[in-house]
N, C-alpha and C positions, 0 to 999 in steps of 0.2 A: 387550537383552543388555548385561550390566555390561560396563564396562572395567577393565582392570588393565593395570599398566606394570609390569616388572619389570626394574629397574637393574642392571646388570651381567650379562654373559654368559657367565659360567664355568660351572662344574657344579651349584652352589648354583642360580644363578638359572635353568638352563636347566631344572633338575627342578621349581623353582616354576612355570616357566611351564608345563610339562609337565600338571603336574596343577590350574590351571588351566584351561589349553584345552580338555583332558579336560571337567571338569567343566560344558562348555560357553559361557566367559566370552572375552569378544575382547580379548587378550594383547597386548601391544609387548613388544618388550626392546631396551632399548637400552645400548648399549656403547661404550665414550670409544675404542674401540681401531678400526680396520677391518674385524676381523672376530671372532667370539664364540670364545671357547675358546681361547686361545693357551697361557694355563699349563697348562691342559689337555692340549695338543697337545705340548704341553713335558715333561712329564711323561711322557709317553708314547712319550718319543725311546730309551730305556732298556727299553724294556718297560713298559703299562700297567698298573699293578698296581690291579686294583679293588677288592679287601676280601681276607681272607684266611680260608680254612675251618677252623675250629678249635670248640672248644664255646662255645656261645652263650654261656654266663657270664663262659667266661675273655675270650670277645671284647669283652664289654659291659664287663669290668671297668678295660679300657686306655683306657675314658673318663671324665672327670671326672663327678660326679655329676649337676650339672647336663644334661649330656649323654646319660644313659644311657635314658630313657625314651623321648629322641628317635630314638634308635638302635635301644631294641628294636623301635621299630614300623616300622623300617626296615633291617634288619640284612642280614648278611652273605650270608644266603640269599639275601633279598629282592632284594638287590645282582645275584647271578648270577643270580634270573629276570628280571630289568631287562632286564640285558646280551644275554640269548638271546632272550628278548623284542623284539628290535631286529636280529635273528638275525644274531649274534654269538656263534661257538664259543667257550668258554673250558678249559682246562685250568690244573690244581691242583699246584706246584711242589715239589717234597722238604721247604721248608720249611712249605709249609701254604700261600703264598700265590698267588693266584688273577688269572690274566691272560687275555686275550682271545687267542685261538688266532693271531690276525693279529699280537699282542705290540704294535703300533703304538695308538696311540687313535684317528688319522683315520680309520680303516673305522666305529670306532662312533660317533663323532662325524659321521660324513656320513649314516649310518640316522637318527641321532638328530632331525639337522635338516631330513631328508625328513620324516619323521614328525611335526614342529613345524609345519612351513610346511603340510604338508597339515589339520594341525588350526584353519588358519588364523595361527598367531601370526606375527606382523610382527614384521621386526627392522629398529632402526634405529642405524649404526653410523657411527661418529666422533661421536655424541653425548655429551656431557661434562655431568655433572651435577653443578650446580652450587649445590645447595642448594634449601629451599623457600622459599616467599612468599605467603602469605597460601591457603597451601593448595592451591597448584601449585606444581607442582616446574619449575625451571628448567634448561634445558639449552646449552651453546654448541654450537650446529652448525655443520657448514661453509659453511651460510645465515646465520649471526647467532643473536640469542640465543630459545627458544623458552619459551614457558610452557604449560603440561600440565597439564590437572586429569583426576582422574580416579577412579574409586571405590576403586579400594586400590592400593597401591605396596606392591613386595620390594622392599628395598633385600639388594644381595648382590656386596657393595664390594671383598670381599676383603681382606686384612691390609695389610702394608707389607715387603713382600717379593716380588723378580721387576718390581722397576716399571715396568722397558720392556715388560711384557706387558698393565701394566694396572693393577694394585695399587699405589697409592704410600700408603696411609694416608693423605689429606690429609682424607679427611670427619670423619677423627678430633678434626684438631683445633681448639682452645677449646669442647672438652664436658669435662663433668666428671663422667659417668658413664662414660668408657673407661678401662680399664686400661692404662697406657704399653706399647706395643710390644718384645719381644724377640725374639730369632733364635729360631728353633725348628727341628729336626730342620738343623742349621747345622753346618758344620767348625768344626776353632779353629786358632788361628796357635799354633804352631812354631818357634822360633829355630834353626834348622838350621846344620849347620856346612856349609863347601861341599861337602865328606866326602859329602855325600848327595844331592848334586847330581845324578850317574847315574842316583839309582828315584825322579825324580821323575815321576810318573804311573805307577807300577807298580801294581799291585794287590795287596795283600794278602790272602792265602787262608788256610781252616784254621787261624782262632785264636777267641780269646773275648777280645771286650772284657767289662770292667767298669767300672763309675762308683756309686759308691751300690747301691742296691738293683736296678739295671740290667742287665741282659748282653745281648749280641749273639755272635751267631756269622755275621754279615754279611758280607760281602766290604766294604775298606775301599781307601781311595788313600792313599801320602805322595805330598804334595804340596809344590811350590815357596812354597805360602803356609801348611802344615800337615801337618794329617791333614784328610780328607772323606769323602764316600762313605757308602754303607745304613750300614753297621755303624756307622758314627761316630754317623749321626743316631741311633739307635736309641737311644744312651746318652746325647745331646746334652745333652738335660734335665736330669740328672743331673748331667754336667760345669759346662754352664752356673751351675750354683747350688752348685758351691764343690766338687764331689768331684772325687778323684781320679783321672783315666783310667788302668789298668790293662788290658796284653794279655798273656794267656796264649799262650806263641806254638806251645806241643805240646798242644793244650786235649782230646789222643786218647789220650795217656799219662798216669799217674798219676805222683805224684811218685817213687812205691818204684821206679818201672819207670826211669825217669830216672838213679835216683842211682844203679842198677845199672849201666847204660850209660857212666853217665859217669864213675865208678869204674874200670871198663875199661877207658877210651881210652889210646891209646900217647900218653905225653905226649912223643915226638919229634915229633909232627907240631903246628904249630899250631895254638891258638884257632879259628880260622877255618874251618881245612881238617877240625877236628872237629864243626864245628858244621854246615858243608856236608855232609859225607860220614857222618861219624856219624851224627848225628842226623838228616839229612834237612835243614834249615832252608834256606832258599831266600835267592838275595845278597838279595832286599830285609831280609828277615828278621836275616838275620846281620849287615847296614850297620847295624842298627837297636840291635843289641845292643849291636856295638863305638861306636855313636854315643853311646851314654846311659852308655859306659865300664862296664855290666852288671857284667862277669866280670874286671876288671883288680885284679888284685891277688889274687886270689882261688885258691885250689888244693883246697878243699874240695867234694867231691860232691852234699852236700844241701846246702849253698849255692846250687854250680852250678843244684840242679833247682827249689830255690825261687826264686831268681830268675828264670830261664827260664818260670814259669809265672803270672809275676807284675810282666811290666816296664812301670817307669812311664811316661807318654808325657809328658814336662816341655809340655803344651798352655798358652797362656797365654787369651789373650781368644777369644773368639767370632768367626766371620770376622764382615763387616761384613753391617748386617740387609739390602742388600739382594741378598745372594749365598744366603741361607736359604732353605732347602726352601719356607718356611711359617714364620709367628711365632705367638708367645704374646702374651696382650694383647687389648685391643681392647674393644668394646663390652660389659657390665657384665652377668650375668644379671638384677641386679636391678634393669634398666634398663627390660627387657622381661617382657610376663606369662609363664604356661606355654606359648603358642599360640606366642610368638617375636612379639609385637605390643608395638612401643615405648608404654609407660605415657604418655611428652609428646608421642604420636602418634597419636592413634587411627586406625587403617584401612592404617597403615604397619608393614609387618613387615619383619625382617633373616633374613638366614639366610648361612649358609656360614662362610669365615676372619674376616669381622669381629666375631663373636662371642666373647668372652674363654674359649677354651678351646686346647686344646693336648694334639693327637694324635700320634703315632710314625708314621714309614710304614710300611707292610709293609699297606701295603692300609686301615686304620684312620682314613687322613687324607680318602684321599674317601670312604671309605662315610659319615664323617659330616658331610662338605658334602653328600653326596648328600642324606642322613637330615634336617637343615634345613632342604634346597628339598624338601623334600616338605612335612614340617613347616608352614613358613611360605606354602607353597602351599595345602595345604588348610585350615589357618586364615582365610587370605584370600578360602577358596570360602567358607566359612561365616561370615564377613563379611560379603559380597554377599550371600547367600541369606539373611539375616537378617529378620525382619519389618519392614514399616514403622512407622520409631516406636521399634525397638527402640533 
């Protein structure tokens, strides 16, 4: 029976080992942390979101190219026979996107690793991988330090994002086939007046961001360091690389509908009290107006409604990468073949966040770490099964 190790234990790695042990190969995994899946688990304090149901094309298309073949042979379907597979309810959300009935990740995360450890795979954790050497891989354990040989390695490291669970990007660096790390599906910082101090941690409901060619209709946070939140990430991308954030904050009314209403208001009552009562606008909404001085100075209708459906969010930088969902960056595609097998490696494949690609959430982020540890999992069986000599 071959052996395989497969470095890191998040969702990348845990579907390489998966398929794998399946395919009858005796597995390790090992993990720098105490126990496998914490971003996982983290992720899933909010509600798990696993992939999201929509047409197959438009799904494949929110991944870069490099990604997309990896994805169709793993996609969003595939995703929800996995999860019930593991018998795991799931239900399908207003917006399309698709959670486990439990909303939690540790019910599917404990099937998961019942179903590991009965296939056999070993896990060994507080393991720290430290690099190869002459064709073992080295590890610091809470024994001292180990050397490992073995007939194929995943490596599935994760980005540089969330580093108290695990991920810090340090395998990254002095290579010069990785692309530098950036914040990905991230808040950004905010200069806030103390004015806004009261909705910090409010939720914002019922608008549409934009940034670029992006929109969100996401629920969003103001925060004491920004904005955050689904919706924020959803446009992050976009923000992050020079456009401008825009919220539509009536994204259910047209403009004509607006400048009707707003035409009509009694201009005895204030700004505020019209923008509460009239229109609906909620205090975090209306703080947000009067913050960015929206409507000061202003007495005209379509004014009123074009701005109202179009206010800017003065965002400056990025919060800091290791408060991001997930980053951009990382290891190079054309670093590795089609299989996800490092070219200066043979027998060694990656799979998951440390691959230079960059997904949105709403389901799209693990379907395609998922989509990689499969990937790079059954690459790895047809490694070992290979003829002698080949």
């Amino acid at each position: 029976m071959a052996e395989a190790w497969v470095i890191g234990g998040g969702p990348a790695g845990l579907m390489a080992a998966e398929v794998l042990s399946t395919a009858g190969h005796g597995v390790t995994v090992a993990d720098r942390k105490p126990s496998v899946g914490r971003k996982f688990l983290m992720a899933g304090k909010s509600g798990l979101n696993l992939t999201k149901a929509e047409a197959r094309d438009t799904f494949l298309m929110q991944f870069p190219e490099p990604m997309r073949p990896i994805v169709a042979d793993f996609d969003m379907d595939a995703v929800q026979s996995w999860a019930q597979g593991l018998g795991q309810p799931l239900f399908t959300g207003s917006t399309g996107r698709v959670f486990p009935t439990a909303m939690k990740a540790s019910p599917l995360l404990r099937a998961w690793m019942t179903r590991l450890t009965a296939q056999g795979v070993v896990f060994r954790t507080g393991w720290h991988w430290a690099g190869f050497d002459n064709g073992e891989a080295r590890f610091e354990t809470p024994d001292g330090t180990r050397m490992i040989g073995a007939d194929t390695f995943v490596l599935a490291l994760g980005g540089a994002s969330w580093r108290r669970l695990g991920s810090d990007g340090q395998w990254a660096r002095d290579r010069d086939d990785v692309a530098a790390f950036r914040p990905a599906n991230c808040g950004f910082a905010v200069p806030w007046s103390p004015y806004m101090t009261p909705h910090f941690g409010t939720p914002v409901k019922a608008t549409m961001l934009s940034a670029g060619h992006l929109h969100s209709r996401g629920e969003w946070v103001l925060s004491r360091h920004g904005v955050e939140g689904g919706g924020i990430y959803e446009v992050s991308a976009a923000v992050r690389d020079g456009a401008q954030l825009t919220v539509d904050l009536l994204p259910d009314q047209s403009v004509a509908e607006l400048v009707k209403r707003i035409a009509g208001r009694n201009r005895k009552k204030t700004v505020t009290a019209f923008l509460t009562k009239g229109l609906g606008l909620s205090p975090a909404k209306v703080a947000l107006v009067n913050e960015v001085r929206l409507l000061q100075g202003v007495d005209d209708a379509a004014v009123w409604a074009a701005r109202l459906k179009s206010v800017p969010l003065p965002c400056s930088d990025p919060l800091p990468l290791d408060q991001a969902i997930s980053t951009a960056g990382g290891l190079r595609f054309d670093a590795v073949t089609e299989d996800l097998m490092l070219k200066s490696r043979p027998g060694v494949f990656v799979a998951g966040e440390m691959l230079d690609w960059e997904a949105i959430t709403g389901g799209y982020l693990l379907t395609g770490c998922l989509a990689t540890g499969r990937k790079a999992g059954t690459a790895a069986v047809r490694f070992m099964n290979r003829p002698v000599g080949a």
